[in-house]
C-alpha positions as CSV (number, residue, x, y, z in Angstrom):
1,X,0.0,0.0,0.0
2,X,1.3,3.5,-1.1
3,X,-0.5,6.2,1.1
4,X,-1.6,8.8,-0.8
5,X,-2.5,11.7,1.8
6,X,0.4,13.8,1.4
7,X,-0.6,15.5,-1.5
8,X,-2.4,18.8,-1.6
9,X,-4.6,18.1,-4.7
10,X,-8.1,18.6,-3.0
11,X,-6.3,19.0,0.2
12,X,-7.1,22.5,1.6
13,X,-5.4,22.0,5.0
14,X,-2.4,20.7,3.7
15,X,-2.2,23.1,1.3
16,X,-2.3,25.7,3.8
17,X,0.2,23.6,5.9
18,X,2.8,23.3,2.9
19,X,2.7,27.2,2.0
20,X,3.3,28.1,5.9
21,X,6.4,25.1,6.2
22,X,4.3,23.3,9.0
23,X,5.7,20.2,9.0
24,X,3.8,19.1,12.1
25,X,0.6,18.5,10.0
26,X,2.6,16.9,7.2
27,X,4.2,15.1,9.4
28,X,0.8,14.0,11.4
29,X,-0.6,12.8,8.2
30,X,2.6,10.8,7.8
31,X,1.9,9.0,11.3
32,X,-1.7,8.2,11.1
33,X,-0.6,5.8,7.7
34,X,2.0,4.4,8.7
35,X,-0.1,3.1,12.1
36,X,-3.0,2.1,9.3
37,X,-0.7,-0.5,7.7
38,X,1.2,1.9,4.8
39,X,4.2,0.3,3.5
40,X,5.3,3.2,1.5
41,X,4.2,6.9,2.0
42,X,3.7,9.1,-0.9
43,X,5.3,12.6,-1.0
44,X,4.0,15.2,-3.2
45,X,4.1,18.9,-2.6
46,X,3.5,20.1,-5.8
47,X,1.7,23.9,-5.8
48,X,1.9,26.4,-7.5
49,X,4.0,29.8,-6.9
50,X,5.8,27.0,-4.3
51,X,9.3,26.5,-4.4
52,X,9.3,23.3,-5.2
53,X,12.8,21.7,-4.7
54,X,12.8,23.8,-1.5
55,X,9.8,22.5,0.4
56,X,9.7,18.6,-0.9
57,X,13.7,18.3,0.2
58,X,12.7,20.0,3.8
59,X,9.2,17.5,4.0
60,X,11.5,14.3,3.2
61,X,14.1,15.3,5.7
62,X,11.3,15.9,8.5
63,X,9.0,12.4,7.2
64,X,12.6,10.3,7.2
65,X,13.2,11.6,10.8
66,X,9.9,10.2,12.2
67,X,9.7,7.2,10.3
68,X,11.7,4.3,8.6
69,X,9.1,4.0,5.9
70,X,10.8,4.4,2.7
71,X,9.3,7.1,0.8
72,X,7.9,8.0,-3.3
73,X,8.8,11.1,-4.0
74,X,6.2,12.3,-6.5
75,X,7.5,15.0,-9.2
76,X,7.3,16.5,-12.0
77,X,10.3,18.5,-11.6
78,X,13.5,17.2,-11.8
79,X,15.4,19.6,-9.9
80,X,13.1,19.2,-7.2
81,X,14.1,14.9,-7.1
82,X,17.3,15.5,-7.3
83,X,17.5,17.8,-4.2
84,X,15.5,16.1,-2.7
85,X,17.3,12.8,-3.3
86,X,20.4,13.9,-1.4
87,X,19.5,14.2,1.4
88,X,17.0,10.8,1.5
89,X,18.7,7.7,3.3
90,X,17.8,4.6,1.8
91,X,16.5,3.6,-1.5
92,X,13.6,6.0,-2.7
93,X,11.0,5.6,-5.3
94,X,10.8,8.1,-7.5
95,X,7.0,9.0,-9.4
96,X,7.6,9.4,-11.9
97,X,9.4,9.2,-15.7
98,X,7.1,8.5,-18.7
99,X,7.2,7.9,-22.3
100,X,8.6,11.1,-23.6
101,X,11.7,11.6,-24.9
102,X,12.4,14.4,-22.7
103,X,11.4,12.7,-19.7
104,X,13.5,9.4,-20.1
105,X,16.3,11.6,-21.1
106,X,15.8,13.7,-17.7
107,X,14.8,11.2,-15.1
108,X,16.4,8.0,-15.8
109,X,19.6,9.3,-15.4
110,X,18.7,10.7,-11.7
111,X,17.4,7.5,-10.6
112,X,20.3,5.7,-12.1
113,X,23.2,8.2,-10.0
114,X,21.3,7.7,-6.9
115,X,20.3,3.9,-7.2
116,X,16.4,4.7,-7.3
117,X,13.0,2.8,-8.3
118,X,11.2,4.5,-10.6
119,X,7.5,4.8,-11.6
120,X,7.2,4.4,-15.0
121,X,3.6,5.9,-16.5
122,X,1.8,5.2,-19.7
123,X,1.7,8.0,-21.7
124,X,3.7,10.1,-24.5
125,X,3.8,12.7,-26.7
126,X,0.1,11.5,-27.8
127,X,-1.0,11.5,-24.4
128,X,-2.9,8.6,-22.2
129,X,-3.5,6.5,-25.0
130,X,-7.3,4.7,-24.6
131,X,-6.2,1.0,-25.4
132,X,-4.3,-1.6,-23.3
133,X,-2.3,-2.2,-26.2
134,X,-1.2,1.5,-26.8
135,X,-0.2,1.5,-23.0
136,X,1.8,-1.6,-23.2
137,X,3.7,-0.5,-26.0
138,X,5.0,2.8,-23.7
139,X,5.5,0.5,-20.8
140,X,7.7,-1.6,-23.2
141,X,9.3,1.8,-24.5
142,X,9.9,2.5,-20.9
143,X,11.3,-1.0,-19.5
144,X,13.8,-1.1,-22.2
145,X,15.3,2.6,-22.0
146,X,15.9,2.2,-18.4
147,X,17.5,-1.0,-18.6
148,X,19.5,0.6,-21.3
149,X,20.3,3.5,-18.4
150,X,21.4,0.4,-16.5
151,X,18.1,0.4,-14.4
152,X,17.5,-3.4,-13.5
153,X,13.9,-4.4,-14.3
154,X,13.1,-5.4,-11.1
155,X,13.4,-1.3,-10.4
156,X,10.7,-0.5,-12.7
157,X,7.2,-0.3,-11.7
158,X,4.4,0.3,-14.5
159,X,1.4,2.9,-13.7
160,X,-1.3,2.4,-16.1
161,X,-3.2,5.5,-15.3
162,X,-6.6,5.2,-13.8
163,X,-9.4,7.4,-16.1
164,X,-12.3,8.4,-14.4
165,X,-15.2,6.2,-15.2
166,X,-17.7,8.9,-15.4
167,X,-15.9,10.3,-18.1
168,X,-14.0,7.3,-19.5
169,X,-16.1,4.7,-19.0
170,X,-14.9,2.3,-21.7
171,X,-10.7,2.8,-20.6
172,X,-11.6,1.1,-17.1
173,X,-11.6,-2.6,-19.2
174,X,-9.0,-1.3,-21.0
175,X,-6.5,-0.3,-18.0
176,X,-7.0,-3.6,-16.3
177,X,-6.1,-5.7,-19.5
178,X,-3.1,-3.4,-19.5
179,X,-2.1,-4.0,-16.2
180,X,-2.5,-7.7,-16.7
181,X,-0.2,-7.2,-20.2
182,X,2.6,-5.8,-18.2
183,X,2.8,-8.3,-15.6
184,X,2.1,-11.2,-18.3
185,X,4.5,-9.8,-20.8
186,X,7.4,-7.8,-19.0
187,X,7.5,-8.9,-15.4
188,X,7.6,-6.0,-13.6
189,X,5.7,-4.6,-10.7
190,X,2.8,-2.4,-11.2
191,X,1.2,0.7,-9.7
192,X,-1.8,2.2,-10.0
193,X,-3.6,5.3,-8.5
194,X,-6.9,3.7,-7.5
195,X,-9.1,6.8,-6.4
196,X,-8.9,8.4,-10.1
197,X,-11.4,5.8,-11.3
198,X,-14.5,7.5,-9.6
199,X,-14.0,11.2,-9.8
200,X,-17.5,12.9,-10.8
201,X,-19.7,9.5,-9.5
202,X,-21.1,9.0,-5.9
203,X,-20.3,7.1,-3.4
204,X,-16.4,7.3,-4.2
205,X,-15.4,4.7,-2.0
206,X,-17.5,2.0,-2.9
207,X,-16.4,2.8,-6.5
208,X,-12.7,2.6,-5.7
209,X,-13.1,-0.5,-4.2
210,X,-14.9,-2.6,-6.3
211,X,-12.2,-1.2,-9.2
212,X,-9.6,-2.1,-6.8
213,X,-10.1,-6.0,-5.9
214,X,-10.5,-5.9,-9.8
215,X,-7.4,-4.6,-10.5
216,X,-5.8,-6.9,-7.7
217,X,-6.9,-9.8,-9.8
218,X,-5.9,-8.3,-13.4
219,X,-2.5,-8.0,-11.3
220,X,-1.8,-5.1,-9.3
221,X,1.2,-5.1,-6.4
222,X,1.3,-1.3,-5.6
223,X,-2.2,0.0,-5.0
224,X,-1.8,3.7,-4.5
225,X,-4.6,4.8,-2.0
226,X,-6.3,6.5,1.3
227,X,-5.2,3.4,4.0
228,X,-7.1,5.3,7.0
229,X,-10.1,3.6,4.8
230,X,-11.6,0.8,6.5
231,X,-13.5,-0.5,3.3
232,X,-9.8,-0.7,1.0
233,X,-7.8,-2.3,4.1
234,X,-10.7,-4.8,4.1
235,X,-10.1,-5.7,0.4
236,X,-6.6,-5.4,0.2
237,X,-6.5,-8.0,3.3
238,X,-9.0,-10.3,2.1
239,X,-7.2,-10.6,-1.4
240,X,-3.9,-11.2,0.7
241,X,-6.0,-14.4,2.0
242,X,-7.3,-15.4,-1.6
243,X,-4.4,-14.9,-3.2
244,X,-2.2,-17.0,-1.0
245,X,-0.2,-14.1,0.4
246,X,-1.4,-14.8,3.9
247,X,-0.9,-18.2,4.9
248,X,-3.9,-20.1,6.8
249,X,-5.8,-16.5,7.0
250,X,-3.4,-16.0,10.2
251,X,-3.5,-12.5,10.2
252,X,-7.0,-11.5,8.7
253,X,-8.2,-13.7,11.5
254,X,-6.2,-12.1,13.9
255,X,-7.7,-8.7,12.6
256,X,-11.2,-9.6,12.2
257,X,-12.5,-12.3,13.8
C-alpha cells in the first residue's frame, strides 16, 4: 500500500500547511498511515508559486526523521528529485518518468546516479492513449530505456493510469487488460492510483473498491490509495487471504474475527 494523503490536490489543509512550512501537520498525516498498515508513503508537494525543490527536500528530511518507511517522491520536476534525493537515506521511489523523450532523457539518469526505483507511467507525446495495447507499448518503451540507463527491471514499476469512469467509462476494461499485459508480458511490478477511477460519481469509496479488488486480480502489487479507509484495508487483506499471500488467513483472522 502506497499512502496517498500527502498530497495537496483537493487537500485545503495541507495546502495551507505546505505554504506556511508546517511540517507538524505533514508530518501528522505521515503517522496516522504508517499506524493504518502503509508500507510506502507518498510525498508530493506540488503547488503552484511554491518553491518546489525547497519545500519537498525539507518535507522528506522531516517524514525520514519520524519514520523508517521508505518514501515515493512524487515529481514532476527534476530539480526538485534531485534535491530532494540527497539528502534521502535509503533507497527511494521516485513518481515518476514517462514515455517522452524528454522525460527518459531527464529522469532516468537521476534514478540511475542515486540507485532509485522508478514509476514508469503510460503516456507520451500522444497522451494517455485509450487501449491496453497503446499502454503496453509505452511501458515496453519505458522497460527497455531504463535497462539501457542500466536500471534493473526489477526497479521498474508500471502505472497504467486510472481514467475516471464517469468520463471514460470504456478505458476502465482497457486499463486492467493493461495491467494484466505488463505483468504477463514484461514482469515488472505495477502501480496504480486507484481513487482516479471515480471522480464525478457517488459514493467514491464504494467505486474505488470494487475497481480495486478488480485490479488486484488483473495484477496489481502497488495500489496507490487512502489506507485510513476501513472498506480498502478490508479488500486489500482479504485478497492477501485469496491470493495465498497470507498463509492459513493467520493474520485477517487475527484482525477480524
Amino acid at each position: 500500500i502506497i499512502g496517498e494523503r500527502i498530497n495537496p490536490t483537493g487537500k485545503k489543509k495541507l495546502q495551507a500547511a505546505l505554504r506556511e512550512g508546517d511540517t507538524g501537520y505533514v508530518l501528522n498525516e505521515a503517522f496516522k498511515q504508517e499506524e493504518a498498515g502503509a508500507h510506502i508513503l507518498d510525498v508530493n508537494v506540488g503547488l503552484p508559486g511554491l518553491d518546489e525543490p525547497a519545500v519537498l527536500t525539507k518535507m522528506v528530511e522531516a517524514i525520514q526523521e519520524v519514520t523508517g518507511l521508505p518514501l515515493q517522491l512524487d515529481t514532476s520536476n527534476p530539480e526538485a528529485m534531485e534535491r530532494a534525493l540527497r539528502r534521502y537515506n535509503g533507497k527511494p521511489l521516485i513518481n515518476s518518468v514517462n514515455g517522452k523523450a524528454e522525460s527518459l532523457e531527464a529522469v532516468l539518469p537521476i534514478a540511475k546516479h542515486y540507485g532509485c526505483a522508478v514509476v514508469g507511467l503510460t503516456l507520451d507525446e500522444g497522451g494517455i492513449p485509450p487501449t491496453a495495447e497503446e499502454r503496453f507499448a509505452i511501458a515496453e518503451r519505458i522497460v527497455r530505456a531504463a535497462e539501457a540507463a542500466g536500471i534493473p527491471r526489477q526497479d521498474v514499476f508500471i502505472d497504467c493510469l486510472v481514467m475516471a469512469a464517469s468520463t471514460n467509462q470504456s478505458e476502465v476494461v482497457e486499463i486492467l487488460r493493461a495491467i494484466t499485459m505488463v505483468k504477463e508480458r514484461l514482469g515488472v511490478r505495477t502501480v496504480l492510483g486507484v481513487s482516479n477511477v471515480s471522480f464525478g460519481l457517488p459514493l467514491r469509496e464504494v467505486v474505488n473498491a470494487t475497481f480495486l479488488a478488480a485490479a488486484f486480480s488483473a495484477g496489481l502489487d502497488l495500489p496507490i490509495l487512502n489506507p485510513l479507509s476501513d472498506r480498502y484495508r478490508e479488500i486489500v487483506d482479504s485478497w492477501r487471504v485469496l491470493c495465498g499471500q497470507d498463509v492459513s488467513a493467520a493474520r485477517y483472522i487475527e484482525e477480524y474475527a
